[in-house]
N, C-alpha and C positions, 0 to 999 in steps of 0.2 A: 717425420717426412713432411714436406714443406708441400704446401697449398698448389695447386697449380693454379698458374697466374692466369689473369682476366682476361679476357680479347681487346687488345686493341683498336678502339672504335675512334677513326676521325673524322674530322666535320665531315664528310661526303654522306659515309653510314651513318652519322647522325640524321641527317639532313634527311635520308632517304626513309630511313628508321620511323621519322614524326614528320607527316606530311599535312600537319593541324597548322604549322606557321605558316604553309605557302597557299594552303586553302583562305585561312583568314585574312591572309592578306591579298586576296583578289576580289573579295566582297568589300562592298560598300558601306563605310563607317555608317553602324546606325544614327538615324536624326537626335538631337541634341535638344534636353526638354524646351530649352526657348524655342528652335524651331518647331516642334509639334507645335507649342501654342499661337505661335507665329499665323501657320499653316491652317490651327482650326480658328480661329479669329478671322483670318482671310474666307473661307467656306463661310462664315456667317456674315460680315457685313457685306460680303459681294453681292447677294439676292436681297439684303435691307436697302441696300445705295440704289438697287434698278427698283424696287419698289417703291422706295421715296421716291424717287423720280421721278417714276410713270402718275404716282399721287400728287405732286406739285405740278405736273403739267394738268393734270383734270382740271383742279380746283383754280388754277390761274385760267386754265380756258373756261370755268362756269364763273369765276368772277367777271372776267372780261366781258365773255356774252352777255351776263346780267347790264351791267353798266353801258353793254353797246345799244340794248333792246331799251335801255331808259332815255337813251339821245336820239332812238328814231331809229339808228342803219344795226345792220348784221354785223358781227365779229369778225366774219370774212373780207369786209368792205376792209377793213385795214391792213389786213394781209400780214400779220403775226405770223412769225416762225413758232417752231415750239422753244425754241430757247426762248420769245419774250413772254411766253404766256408762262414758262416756270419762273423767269424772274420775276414776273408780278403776281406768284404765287405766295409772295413772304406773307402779307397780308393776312391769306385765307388759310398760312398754314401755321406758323406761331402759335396762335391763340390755342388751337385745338390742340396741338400736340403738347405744349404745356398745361394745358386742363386734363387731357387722358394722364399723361405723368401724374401729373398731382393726385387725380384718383385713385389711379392705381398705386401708387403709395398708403395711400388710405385704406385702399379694400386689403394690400397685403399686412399691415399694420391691426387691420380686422381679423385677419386668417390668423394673424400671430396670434392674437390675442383667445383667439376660438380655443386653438394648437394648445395653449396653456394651462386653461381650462380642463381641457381634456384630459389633460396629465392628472386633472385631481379626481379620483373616484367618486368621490362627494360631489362634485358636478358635472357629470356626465347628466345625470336627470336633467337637472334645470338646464342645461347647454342641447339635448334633446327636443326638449319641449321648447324654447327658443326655435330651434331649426326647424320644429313643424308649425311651427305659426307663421315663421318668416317664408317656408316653402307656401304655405296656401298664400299667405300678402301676394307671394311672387307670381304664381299662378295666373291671381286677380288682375295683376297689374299685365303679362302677356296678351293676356284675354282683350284686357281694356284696349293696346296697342295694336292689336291686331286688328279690331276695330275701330280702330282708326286709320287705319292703311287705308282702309277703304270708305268710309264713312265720313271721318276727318273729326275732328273735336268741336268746340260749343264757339264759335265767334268770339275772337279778344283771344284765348289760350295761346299762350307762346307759339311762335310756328317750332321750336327744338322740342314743343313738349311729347309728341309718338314716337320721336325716336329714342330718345332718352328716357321713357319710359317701358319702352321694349328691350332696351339695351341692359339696363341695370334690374328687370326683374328678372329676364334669362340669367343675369348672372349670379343675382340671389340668389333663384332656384335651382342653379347647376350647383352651387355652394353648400346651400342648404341641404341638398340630397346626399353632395359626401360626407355632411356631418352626420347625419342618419345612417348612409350606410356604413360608416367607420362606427359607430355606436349602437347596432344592431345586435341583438341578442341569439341571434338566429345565424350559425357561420353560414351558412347560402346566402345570406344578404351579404354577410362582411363581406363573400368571395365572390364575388357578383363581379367581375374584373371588366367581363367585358360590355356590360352595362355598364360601368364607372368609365371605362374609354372610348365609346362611344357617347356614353352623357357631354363627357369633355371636350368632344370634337364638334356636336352639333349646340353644345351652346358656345363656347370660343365661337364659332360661325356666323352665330345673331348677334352677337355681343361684336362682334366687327364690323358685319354688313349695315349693324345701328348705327354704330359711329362714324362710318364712310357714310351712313345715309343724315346723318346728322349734320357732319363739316361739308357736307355738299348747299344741305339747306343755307347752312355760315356762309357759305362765299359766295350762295347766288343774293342772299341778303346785304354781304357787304358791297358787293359790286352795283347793287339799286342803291345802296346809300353812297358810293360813290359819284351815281349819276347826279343823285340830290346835291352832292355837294359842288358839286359842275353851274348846276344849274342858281345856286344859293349865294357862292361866294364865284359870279364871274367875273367878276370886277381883280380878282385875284390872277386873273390866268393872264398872259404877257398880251398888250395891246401889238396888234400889225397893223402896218400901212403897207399893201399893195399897189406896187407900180407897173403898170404892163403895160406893151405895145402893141395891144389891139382891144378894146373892149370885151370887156369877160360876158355882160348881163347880167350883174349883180344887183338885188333888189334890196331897198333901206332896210336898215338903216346904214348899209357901204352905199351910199353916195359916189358918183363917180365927181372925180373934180380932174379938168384938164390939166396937163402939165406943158408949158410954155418955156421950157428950159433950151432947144432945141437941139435934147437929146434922142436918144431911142423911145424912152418909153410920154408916150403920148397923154395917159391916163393916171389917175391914183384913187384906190379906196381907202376909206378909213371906216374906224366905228366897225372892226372885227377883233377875235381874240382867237390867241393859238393854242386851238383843243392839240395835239400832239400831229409830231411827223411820221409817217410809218411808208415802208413801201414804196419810195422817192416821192412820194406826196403830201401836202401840206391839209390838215382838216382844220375848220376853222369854225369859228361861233360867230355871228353879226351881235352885237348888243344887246342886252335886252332880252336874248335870246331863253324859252320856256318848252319844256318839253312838253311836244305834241303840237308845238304853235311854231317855232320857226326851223330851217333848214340846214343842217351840216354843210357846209362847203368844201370840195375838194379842190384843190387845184395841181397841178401835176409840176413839181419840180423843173421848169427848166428856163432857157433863156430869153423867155418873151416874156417873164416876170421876173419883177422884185421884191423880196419882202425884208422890212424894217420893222426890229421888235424891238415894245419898251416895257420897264417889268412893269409888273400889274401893282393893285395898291395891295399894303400889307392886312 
């Protein structure tokens, strides 16, 4: 006796049968592993790029100000946007951000080195006893920095030395407390979690608030040596001859000398130098010119003056 035959099933009863191909294909192809990494690369430099930022504009506005307070006027008197105060932030931001690099190179090259240590049962002790000598150093050296916030250090000590000394013993001794507590004989130390992530949040904290309090100190120090070198090398800054068609009241060493051309401009000074234009205005140096002894000049950009620049000596 012969089988009875199958059911005839065509596409429609197929189709309707597995209704998994017409679900899948109305959802959205999952992301594709480049774009995840895409995706989480974008989430991390988007808040590094606004934070750079908001940090290059500080330290270009505490350089500038530094440098304006050494010539005499306010930072405001020039009328800086904040785009020129973060471009004249390379300065105060370069140097620092290659020095934290390079440390922290260092200190993770320290950690490695701890890391490996650790691995040897024979030197847990002595990696132990390490970590609590280097914890009390660290201690000692908070202590020291704290009093100095307030106190300040001995006349002549670096002005970078409180914060770099608070900086790097917070971080010692956030360091040295995880090698302790990773090396702890007692599992309520080892499991001590939320002391280790709280340890970790409030020294990362000092350990930054140092280093912004540190490159803060850099850029108001480079922007006073800036002003020294205004005042040092002005013979470098471009000579101007002012021509205008009414007397300014400029006092020596601009000399007023008449002009007999029988143009517009009636007058000419010379014996000034061009500190920079900002703001549609021209600021200027008389010769000779010493911080705290002669006067910034501004004169306002427009058509009852002219000025003629020649470059300064090398």
């Amino acid at each position: 006796m012969a089988p009875p035959a199958a059911p005839d099933v065509g596409p429609a009863a197929a189709a309707a049968s597995d209704p998994q191909p017409a679900a899948s294909a109305a959802e959205p192809p999952p992301p594709t592993p480049t774009s995840k990494v895409v995706i989480e690369w974008i989430g991390v430099l988007l808040p590094f790029t606004t934070v750079l930022t908001a940090l290059a504009f500080w330290f270009g506005w505490t350089l500038t100000n530094a440098r304006s307070r050494y010539l005499g006027v306010d930072a405001s008197v020039f009328g800086f946007t904040p785009t020129d105060y973060i471009l004249r932030s390379a300065d105060a931001v370069i140097v620092p951000v290659i020095l934290i690099c390079l440390g922290g190179l260092v200190w993770v090259s320290l950690i490695a080195g701890v890391n490996v240590l650790l691995d040897r049962p024979a030197m847990r002790g002595p990696v132990r006893i390490g970590a609590t000598i280097a914890l009390a150093v660290a201690l000692l050296g908070v202590l020291v920095a704290l009093r100095a916030m307030f106190v300040g250090f001995a006349p002549g000590t670096h002005y970078l030395a409180a914060p770099l000394v608070l900086g790097v013993s917070a971080l010692l001794a956030g360091t040295s407390a995880s090698v302790l507590r990773r090396t702890a004989a007692n599992p309520q130390l080892r499991l001590a979690r939320l002391w280790g992530r709280g340890g970790v949040v409030f020294t990362a904290t000092i350990v930054v608030a140092s280093l912004f309090w540190a490159s803060t100190l850099y850029a108001d120090a480079l922007g006073r040596g800036r002003g020294r070198d205004v005042e040092q090398q002005l013979d470098r800054l471009p000579s101007v001859v002012v021509y205008s068609a009414v007397p300014l009241g400029l006092e020596p060493p601009a000399e007023p000398q008449p002009v007999d051309d029988g143009g517009r401009y009636v007058i000419r000074y010379d014996g000034l130098r061009l500190l920079l234009k900002s703001d549609g205005s021209y600021f200027l140096l008389p010769d000779g010119w010493r911080s705290g002894e002669g006067p910034v000049i501004v004169l306002r950009d427009d058509g009852d003056i002219r000025l003629e620049f020649t470059a300064g000596g090398g």
